[in-house]
C-alpha positions in Angstrom: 89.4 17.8 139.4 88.6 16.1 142.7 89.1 17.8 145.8 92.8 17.5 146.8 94.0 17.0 143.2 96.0 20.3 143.7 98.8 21.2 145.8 100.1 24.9 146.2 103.4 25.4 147.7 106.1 27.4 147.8 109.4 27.5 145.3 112.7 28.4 146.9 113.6 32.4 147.2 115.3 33.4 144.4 117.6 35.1 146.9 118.4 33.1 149.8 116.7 29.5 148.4 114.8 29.5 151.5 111.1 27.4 150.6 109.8 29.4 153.7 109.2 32.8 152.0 109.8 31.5 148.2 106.7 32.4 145.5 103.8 30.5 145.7 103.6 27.5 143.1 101.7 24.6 141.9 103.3 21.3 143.0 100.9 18.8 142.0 99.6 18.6 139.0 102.9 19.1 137.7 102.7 22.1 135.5 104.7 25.0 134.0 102.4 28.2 134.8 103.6 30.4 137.1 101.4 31.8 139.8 101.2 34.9 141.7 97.5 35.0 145.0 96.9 38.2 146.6 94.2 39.4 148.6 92.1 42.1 150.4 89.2 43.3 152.1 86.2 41.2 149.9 88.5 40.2 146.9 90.5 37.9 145.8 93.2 37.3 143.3 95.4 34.6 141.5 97.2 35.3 138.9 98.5 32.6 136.2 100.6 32.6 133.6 102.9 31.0 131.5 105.9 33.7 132.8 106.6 34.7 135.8 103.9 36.6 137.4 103.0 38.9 140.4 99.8 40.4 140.9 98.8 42.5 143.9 95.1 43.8 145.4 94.5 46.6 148.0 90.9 48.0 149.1 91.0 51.8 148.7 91.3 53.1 152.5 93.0 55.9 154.3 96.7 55.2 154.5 98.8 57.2 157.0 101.0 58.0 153.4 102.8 61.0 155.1 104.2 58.3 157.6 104.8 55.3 155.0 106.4 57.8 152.1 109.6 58.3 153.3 110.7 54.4 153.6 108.6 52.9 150.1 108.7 55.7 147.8 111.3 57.3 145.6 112.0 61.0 145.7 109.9 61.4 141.9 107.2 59.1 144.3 106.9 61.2 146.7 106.7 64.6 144.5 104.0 63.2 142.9 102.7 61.6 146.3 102.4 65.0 147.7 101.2 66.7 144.9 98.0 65.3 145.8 94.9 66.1 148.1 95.4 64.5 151.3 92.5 62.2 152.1 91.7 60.0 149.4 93.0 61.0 146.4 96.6 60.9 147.9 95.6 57.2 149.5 94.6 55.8 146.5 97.6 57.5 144.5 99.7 55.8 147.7 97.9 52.0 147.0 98.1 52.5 143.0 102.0 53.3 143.6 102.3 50.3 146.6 100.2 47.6 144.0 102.8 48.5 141.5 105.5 47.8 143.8 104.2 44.6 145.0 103.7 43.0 141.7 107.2 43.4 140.6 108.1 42.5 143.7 106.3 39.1 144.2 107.5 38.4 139.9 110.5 38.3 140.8 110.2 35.8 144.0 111.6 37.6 146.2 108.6 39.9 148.1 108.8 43.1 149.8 111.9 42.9 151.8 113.3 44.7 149.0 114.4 48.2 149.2 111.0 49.5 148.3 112.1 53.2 147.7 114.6 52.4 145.4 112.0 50.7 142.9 110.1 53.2 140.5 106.8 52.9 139.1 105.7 56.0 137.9 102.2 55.1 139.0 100.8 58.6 138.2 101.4 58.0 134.5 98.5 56.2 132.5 99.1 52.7 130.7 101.5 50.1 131.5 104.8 50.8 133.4 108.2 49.3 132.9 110.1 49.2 135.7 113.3 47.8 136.5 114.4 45.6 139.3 117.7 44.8 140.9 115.7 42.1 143.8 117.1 39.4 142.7 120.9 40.7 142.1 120.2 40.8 138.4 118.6 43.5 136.9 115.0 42.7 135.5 112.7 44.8 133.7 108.5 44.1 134.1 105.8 45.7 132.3 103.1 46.3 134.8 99.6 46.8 134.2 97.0 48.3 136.5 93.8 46.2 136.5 90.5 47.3 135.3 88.4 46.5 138.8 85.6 48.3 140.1 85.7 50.8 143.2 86.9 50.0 145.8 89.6 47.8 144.6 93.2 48.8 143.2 95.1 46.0 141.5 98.3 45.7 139.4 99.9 42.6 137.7 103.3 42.5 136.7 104.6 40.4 133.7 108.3 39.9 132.1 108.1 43.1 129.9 108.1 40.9 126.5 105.6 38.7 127.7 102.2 39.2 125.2 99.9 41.7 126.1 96.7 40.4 126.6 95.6 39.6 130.1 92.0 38.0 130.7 90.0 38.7 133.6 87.7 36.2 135.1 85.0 37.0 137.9 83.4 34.1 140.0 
């Protein structure tokens, strides 16, 4: 395609209709994928799908999580937060937990200016999650997948929960 060919915007908020915080979407070609961009410290990704979509990145760092707990995690969160060794372990438990979070989040348009600690994600069970959303006034339920990238990334991408499995994973 030649340079220019595609346009990324913004659809409304699901919420509020606003087009300045709505998802991110492709305006030109015209199209009916869904798309979900996130990025981090030397990575990149987008995220496209025939559903709606959210996909989130973090580089694994030390969070302050004794700080950030109390206002993004739920109480079951938080026990399992804890129950970790501070220093890494419990910030890369923290970032698997916030990925989840943000996925959902950014499926369902809306973003984190949701109530973050009421949204559950059992991130310290293995496999795919289904969690259950009220962002968008009506209650939506996303299967969320944790993606297989190398240290020191964390990722999660968050599909309708009767969306097909398969996900493919492209490096470039």
């Amino acid at each position: 395609m030649p340079t220019g060919s595609i346009t990324i915007g913004r659809n409304p908020c699901p919420k509020c209709h606003s087009r300045q915080h709505g998802p991110p979407a492709i305006h030109r070609p015209a199209t009916d994928r869904w798309i979900s961009i996130s990025h981090t410290t030397g990575l990149g990704l987008l995220a496209v799908s025939p559903f709606p979509v959210g996909v989130d990145v973090e580089a694994v760092r030390q969070v302050r999580t004794d700080e950030l707990a109390d206002t993004t995690t739920t109480p079951a969160e938080r026990h399992a937060l804890l129950a970790q060794p501070p220093g890494t372990a419990r910030s890369t438990a923290f970032l698997r937990c916030w990925t989840r979070k943000e996925a959902v989040l950014k499926a369902t348009g809306v973003g984190i200016g949701s109530d973050l600690n009421q949204l559950e994600t059992r991130f310290w069970a293995p496999g795919p999650a289904h969690i259950t959303t009220n962002a968008t006034g009506t209650p939506t339920t996303w299967r969320v997948d944790t993606l297989p990238l190398p240290h020191p990334w964390i990722a999660a991408l968050a599909l309708p929960h009767h969306t097909p499995h398969a996900v493919t994973l492209q490096h470039h």
